[in-house]
C-alpha positions in Angstrom: 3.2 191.1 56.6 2.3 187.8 54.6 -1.2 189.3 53.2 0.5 191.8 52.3 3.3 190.3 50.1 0.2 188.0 48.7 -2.0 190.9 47.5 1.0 192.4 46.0 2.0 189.5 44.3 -1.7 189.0 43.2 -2.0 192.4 42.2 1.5 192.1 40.1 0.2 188.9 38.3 -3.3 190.2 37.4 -1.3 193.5 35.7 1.2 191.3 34.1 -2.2 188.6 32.8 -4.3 192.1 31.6 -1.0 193.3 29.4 -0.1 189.3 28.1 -4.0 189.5 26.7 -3.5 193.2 25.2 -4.4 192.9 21.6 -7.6 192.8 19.4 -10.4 190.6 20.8 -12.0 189.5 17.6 -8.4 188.3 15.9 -8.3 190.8 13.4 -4.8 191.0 13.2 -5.0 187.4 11.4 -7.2 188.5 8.8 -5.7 187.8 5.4 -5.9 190.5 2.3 -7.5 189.2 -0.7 -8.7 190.6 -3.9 -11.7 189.7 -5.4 -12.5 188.7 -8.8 -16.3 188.7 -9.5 -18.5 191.4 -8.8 -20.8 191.8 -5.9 -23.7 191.1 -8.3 -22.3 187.8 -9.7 -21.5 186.5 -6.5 -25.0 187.4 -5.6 -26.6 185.7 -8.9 -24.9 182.7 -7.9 -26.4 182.6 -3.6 -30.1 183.0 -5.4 -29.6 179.8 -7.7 -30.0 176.4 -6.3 -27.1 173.6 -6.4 -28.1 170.4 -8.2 -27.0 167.8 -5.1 -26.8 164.5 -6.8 -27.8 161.4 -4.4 -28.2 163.6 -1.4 -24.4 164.3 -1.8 -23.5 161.6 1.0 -21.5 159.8 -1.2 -23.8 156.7 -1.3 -23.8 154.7 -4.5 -26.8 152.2 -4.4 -28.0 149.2 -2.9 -26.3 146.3 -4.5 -26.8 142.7 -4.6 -24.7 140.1 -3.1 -26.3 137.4 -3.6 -26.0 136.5 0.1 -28.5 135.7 2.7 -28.5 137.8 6.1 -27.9 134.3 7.8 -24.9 133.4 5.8 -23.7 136.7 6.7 -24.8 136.8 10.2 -22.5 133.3 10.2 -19.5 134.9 8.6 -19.6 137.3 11.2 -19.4 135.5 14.0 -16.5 133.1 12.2 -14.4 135.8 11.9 -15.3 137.2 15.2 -13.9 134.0 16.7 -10.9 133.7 14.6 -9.4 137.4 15.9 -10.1 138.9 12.1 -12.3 141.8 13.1 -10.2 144.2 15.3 -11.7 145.3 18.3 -10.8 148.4 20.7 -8.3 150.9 20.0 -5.5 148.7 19.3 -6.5 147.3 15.9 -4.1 145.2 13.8 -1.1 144.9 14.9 
């Protein structure tokens, strides 16, 4: 009587999962309605012409000079390491 009740109630929840998931697989019912402006031929023009990409386009400026040496930096470092100025973990200034 008990594997009975269970494979009904199994049965019952796999029909009930199959109709929650009943609905367009590739989410084409989120699909938004735009008109275009430019032609097919523009918009093709404009994929065979190469983008200028000005310093690699990371956002780097240049090396620039501090005047510092990498010891006197290596020493400020480890100075504010010791006085609790560089945060450390996931806590951060507090």
């Amino acid at each position: 009587m008990k594997t009975t009740k269970l494979f009904a109630v199994a049965a019952l929840s796999a029909f009930a999962a199959f109709g929650a998931h009943a609905d367009e697989a590739d989410g084409s019912q989120f699909a938004i309605n735009f008109n275009s402006t430019r032609s097919v031929a523009e918009v093709k023009a404009e994929a065979l012409t190469p983008v200028k990409v000005n310093n690699g386009s990371t956002g780097f400026i240049g090396v620039t000079k501090s005047g510092l040496d990498r010891s006197d930096v290596r020493a400020e470092a480890i100075s504010a390491l010791r006085n609790g100025e560089i945060p450390q973990g996931e806590i951060g200034y507090m």
